[in-house]
C-alpha positions in Angstrom: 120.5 102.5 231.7 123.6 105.2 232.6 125.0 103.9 229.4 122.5 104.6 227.5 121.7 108.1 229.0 125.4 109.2 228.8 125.5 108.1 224.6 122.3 110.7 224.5 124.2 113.8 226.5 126.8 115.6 224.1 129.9 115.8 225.8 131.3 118.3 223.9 130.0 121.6 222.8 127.6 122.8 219.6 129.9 124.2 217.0 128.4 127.4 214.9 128.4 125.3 212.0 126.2 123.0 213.3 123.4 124.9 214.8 123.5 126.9 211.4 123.0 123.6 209.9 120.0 122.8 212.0 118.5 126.2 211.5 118.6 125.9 208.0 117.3 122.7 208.0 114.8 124.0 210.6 113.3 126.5 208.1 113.4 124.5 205.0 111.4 122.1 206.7 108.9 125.3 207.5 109.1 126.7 203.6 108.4 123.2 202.7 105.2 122.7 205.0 104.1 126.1 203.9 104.2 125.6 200.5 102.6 122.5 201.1 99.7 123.8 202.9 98.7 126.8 199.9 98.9 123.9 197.6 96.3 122.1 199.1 94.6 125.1 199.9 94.6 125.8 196.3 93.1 122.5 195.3 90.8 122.2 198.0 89.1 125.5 196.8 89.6 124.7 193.0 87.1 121.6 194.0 84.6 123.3 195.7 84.3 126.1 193.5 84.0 123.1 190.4 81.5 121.4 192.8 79.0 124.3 192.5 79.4 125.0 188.8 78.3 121.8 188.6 75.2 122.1 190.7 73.4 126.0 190.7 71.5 127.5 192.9 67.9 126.0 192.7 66.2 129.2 193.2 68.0 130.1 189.2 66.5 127.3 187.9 63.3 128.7 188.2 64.8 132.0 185.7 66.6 129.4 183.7 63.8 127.1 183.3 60.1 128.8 183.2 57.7 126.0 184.7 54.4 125.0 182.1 51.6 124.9 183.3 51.2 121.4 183.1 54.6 121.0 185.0 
């Protein structure tokens, strides 16, 4: 188990280089996710606005679509 535990603990130190490395992957990862998420946000309200063109209000139909009397 101590061998395992001391591959795990650096045992020298963090260069500049590499922490810059990590931050930038750090945000890309972030800008990625973020992009992601208006994307989806995008579609998911694309759908529901297509779902109720499809299906109007009932209470229009009634303007739309006079009832007959023998209706």
């Amino acid at each position: 188990m101590t061998c395992f535990a001391r591959s795990i603990v650096p045992t020298e130190a963090v260069t500049g280089q590499e922490l810059w490395t990590l931050l930038g992957l750090a945000l890309g990862g972030l800008v990625l996710a973020v992009i992601g998420l208006v994307v989806f946000v995008r579609l998911l309200v694309r759908l529901l606005t297509q779902a109720q063109e499809k299906s109007p209000d009932p209470k229009s139909w009634g303007l739309r679509h006079p009832r007959r009397p023998g209706d």
